[in-house]
C-alpha positions, 0 to 999 in steps of 0.5 A: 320533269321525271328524272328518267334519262329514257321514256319509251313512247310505243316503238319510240323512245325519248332520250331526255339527256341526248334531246333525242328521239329514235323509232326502233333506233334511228332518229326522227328529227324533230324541233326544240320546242316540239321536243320540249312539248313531246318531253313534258308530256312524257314527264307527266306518266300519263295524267292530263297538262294543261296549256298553260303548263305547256306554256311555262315549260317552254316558253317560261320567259316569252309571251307566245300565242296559244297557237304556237303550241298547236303549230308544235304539236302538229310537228310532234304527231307527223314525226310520230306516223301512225302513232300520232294518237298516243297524244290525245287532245282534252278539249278547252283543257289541255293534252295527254299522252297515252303509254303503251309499254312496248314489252306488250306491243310485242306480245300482242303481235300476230306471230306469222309463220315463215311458210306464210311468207314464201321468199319475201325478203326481210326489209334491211331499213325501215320505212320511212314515210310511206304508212299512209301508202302502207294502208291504201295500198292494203284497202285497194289489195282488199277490193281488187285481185290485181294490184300494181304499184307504178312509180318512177325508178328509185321511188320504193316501189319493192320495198313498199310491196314488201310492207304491205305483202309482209302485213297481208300475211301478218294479219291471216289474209293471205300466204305470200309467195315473191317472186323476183322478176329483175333478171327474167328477158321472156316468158320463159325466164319469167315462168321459170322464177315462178315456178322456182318460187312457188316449188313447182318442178322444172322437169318436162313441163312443170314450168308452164303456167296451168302447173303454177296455178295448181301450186297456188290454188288455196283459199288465201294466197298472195302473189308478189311479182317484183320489177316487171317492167321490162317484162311487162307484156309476158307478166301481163298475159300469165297473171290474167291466166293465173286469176282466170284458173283461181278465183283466190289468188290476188296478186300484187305487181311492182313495176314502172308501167301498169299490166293494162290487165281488165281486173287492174288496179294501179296505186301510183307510189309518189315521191316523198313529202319535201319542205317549201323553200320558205318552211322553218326548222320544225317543218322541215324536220316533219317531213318524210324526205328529210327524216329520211336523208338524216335517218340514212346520213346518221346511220353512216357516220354521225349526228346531222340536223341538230343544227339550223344550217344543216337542217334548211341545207338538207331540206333544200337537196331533198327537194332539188331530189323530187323526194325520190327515195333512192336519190336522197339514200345515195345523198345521204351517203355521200354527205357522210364524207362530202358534208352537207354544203359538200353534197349541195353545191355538187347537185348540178353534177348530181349523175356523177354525184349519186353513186355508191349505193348498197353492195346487195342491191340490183345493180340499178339502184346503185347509181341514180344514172343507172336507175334511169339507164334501165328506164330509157332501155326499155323506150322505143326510138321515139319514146327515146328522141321526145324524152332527150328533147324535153330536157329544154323545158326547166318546168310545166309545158303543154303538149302544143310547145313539146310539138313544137320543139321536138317534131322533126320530119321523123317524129310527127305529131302521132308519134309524139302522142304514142311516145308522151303516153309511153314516157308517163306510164313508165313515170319518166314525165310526171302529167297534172291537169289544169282544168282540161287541160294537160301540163307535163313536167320533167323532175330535175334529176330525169331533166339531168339525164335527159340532157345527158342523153340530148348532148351525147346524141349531137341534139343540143344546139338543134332543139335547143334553137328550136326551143329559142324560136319557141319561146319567141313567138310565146312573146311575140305581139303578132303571133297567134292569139292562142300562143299569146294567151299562154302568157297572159296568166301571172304564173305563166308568164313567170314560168315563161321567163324563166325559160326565157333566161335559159334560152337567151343564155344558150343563144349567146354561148359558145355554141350558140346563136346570137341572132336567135338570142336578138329575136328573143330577147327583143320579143321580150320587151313587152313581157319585161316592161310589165312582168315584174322581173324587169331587173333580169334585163341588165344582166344581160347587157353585154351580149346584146351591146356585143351584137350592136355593132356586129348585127345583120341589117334586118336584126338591127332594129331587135337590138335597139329595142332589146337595149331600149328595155335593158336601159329602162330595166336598168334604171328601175332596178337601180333606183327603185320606183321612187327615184328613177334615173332620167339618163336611162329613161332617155337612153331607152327611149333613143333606143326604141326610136333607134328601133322605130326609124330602122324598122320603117326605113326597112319597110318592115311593118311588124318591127315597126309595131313592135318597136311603137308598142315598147315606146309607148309602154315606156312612157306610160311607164315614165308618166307620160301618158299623153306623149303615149296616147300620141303615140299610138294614134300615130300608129293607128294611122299607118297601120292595119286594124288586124295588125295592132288590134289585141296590144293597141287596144290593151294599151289604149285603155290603160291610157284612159285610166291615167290622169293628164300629164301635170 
């Protein structure tokens, strides 16, 4: 290798001594091995290295597969954004690495006049994962005369707006004029910082609309409208003035919520790229959010990521942050005096957690709770009641299960269709589509302030025991069969019972409702029996023993049944399929006949259906088909076909496949 401590890469430079590799100063945080290839095709001052060169510096005393240098390099090309094609690909030869001395980068930039770029702030940080969107964002400005980029609080909006304005100008498209809306209430307010920004006199009239497109008549001008959501109405109805005066003019808009304007065009600017829960050190050091959090923590205080721990430690808290920007900068600074593990174990806690951001910045986005304040400000009442009560759902819903939790007699169905629209245009509910149909989500930190917002309004206990009975008929064999199907598909199902788990664990709090959390946990049985997370049961042995004793006579035969799955799960956890524990088996299976003799002594005919299917399902479980089939025969004597007609019939032709008994 050359014996050079520094090798300049376009604006990245390679520190061979420090295994360092900085973009105009900060670090990009990149594996060893992709350090290693980046450092021998640095070395080699531009000439061709051959895989099996690659191969002997990097790995010289392992034998790896050819692909591992692919996986490598990968990782080097992602770091490197926009420059990733100084590393060229030889076909059946090898790689090269293209210099580009950035003496001359600099002298063949375009030199842009600061009258070009009216009032646009210079960035204080540089960008970081967003040159993709840099470039989309400038195509579609191309096409368009109304640009507006939408996305959630935190998520970069305006320092996006300020690259891709800053580029306009850069390359002749246009002369930029900003102008910042944060602190406008009206239309007045608004015209007002227009006027400012473009140097129209506020004498007389100087300030209406028609004065402000004569200033911004010309052949090539860009208008930037920053932070318009909380004006949005106002700003919609001057931009499609100013346009309709000047054929010329383009505008770009920042805000939470689109103009809804006919010659709008919105971009949605997403969060970060994050790493799968399961990517190694490489990968997580090639994505975006992560750059960005090291980037940011070693700016305040010292080297991170350098080590595994660190790196798969940062990786997990940028994605418990949904890739938000501003939530992984205050991250950031806290890890800086909290340590990483610091920052991590306080998540749960993360509104109290994220704070202390940049004395110049809005005050909205010097704490990730102020952030969401200005957003749940600009809700109407009932926007305001669906948010906080969607704080029960941990992951995606449909829009029939948010009815059912936060319908009341004041919020109806059309008001919960206005108030989700609402709640998606200004990027609080994130919505994706599963084939037709509509799945909504609430990232984890609008979740944490959602529930803040549903505990300080008095709601917790209320929609919280809505949601319980929810998830209840979700599992229950005689609900309807379109809220049965919902559990039918294997990642349903998953999400279900994690849902499930919440619930049951509200139920049997403190402030809960132990007979809500009998009723779900004895509609579970079916889903425990065969979902696979039957282990979970155990774990919630003791409440349900609490309740034995105590329980109303109607609840009693639940609390059998519930305990006859906890036993079963029990002994599989325990002993694994191939030694399980008889003495379970047999509690189980007291349990559920506990269970069945109650029911029918109640004359309680869906308990006792309920209660006859578990049985069944556990001897299948056991072997015991024939004892199952006998089962359910008996069951078909003292039933009604519509009763038992989807379980028994599942049931019935899983018998048909099992050999005899032995």
């Amino acid at each position: 290798m050359s014996a050079e401590a520094t090798i300049a890469l376009g604006r990245f430079e390679l520190d061979m001594d420090r295994r360092v590799l900085t973009d105009d100063g900060d670090i990009v945080h990149i594996g060893s091995r992709a350090f290693d290839i980046l450092a021998a095709l640095a070395s080699a001052d531009g000439r061709l290295v051959t895989k099996d060169e690659l191969m002997q510096v990097v790995w010289p005393d392992t034998v790896v597969e050819e692909n591992n240098i692919q996986v490598h390099l990968s990782a080097v090309r992602k770091a490197l954004g926009r420059d990733r094609d100084l590393i060229i690909t030889i076909p059946g030869r090898g790689y090269q690495l293209v210099q580009r001395r950035r003496e001359a980068a600099v002298a063949d930039a375009p030199c842009t006049p600061a009258s070009a770029m009216r009032g646009l702030p210079m960035q204080k940080i540089r960008l970081i994962g967003r040159d993709d969107d840099v470039k989309q964002a400038r195509e579609m400005l191309d096409r368009t005369r109304v640009l507006t980029l939408t996305g959630a609080g935190g998520i970069g909006k305006t320092s996006l707006g300020i690259e891709v304005a800053r580029g306009y100008a850069a390359a002749g498209a246009a002369d930029v004029c900003f102008v910042e809306l944060a602190a406008s209430t009206d239309r007045a307010t608004v015209l007002a910082a227009l006027a400012e920004s473009c140097g129209v006199s506020s004498a007389g009239s100087g300030g209406d609309a028609a004065r402000i497109a004569s200033a911004l008549a010309g052949p090539r001008r860009l208008l930037v409208l920053d932070n318009a959501e909380q004006v949005i109405a106002d700003v919609a109805a001057i931009v499609e003035t100013l346009i309709a005066t000047n054929d010329a003019l383009r505008v770009l808009v920042t805000s939470r919520e689109p103009l809804r304007i006919v010659p709008e065009a919105v971009f949605q600017v997403d969060p970060l790229d994050v790493p799968a829960a399961d990517a190694d050190d490489a990968d997580i050091l090639a994505h975006s959010a992560v750059r960005l959090f090291f980037s940011r923590a070693n700016a305040l205080r010292r080297t991170l990521g350098t080590r595994s721990a660190e790196i798969r430690v940062a990786g997990e808290i940028c994605r418990r942050l949904d890739g938000i920007p501003l939530a992984i900068e205050l991250a950031a600074a806290r890890a800086a005096t909290l340590g990483l593990d610091g920052v991590y174990r306080r998540l749960d806690d993360r509104l109290a957690l994220l704070c202390g951001g940049h004395r110049t910045a809005l005050p909205r986005h010097q704490t990730l709770r102020a952030t969401f304040d200005w957003s749940f400000a600009l809700l109407d009442r009932h926007a305001r009641a669906v948010f906080r009560r969607l704080a029960m759902f941990g992951g995606l819903f449909t829009f029939d299960a948010m009815c059912a939790v936060v319908c009341d007699a004041d919020l109806t169905i059309g008001g919960v269709i206005a108030a989700i629209d609402e709640l998606v245009a200004k990027s609080l509910v994130a919505v994706e589509f599963d084939g037709p149909v509509a799945k909504y989500r609430l990232p984890e930190s609008t979740r944490a302030y959602a529930l803040e917002k549903l505990m300080a309004e008095g709601e917790r206990q209320q929609i919280a025991a809505r949601y319980a009975r929810y998830l209840t008929a979700c599992f229950d064999a005689g609900a309807a069969g379109s809220v049965r199907a919902r559990i039918d598909d294997a990642s349903a199902l998953r999400q279900t019972l994690d849902d499930a788990r919440s619930a049951f664990d509200w139920a049997f709090s403190p402030d809960g409702n132990p007979r809500l959390g009998i009723e779900l946990a004895a509609s579970l049985v079916g889903a425990l029996l065969d979902g696979g997370t039957i282990d979970e049961c155990g774990k919630r042995d003791d409440a349900l023993a609490h309740c034995r004793s105590s329980g109303e006579a109607p609840f009693l035969p639940e609390v059998r049944r519930a305990l006859g799955a906890v036993a079963y799960a029990r002994a599989q956890a325990r002993d694994g399929p191939d030694g399980v524990d008889a003495s379970r088996f047999d509690a189980a299976h007291a349990c559920f006949g506990e269970a069945n003799d109650l029911a029918r002594a109640q004359g309680a005919a869906t308990r006792t259906l309920r209660a006859t299917i578990a049985q069944a399902r556990l001897l299948l479980a056991d072997g015991r088909a024939h004892e199952a089939a006998d089962t359910l025969r008996a069951l078909a004597v003292h039933f009604d076909p519509a009763l038992r007609a989807r379980d028994v019939r599942r049931l019935f032709d899983l018998v048909a496949t099992l050999p005899a008994d032995p």
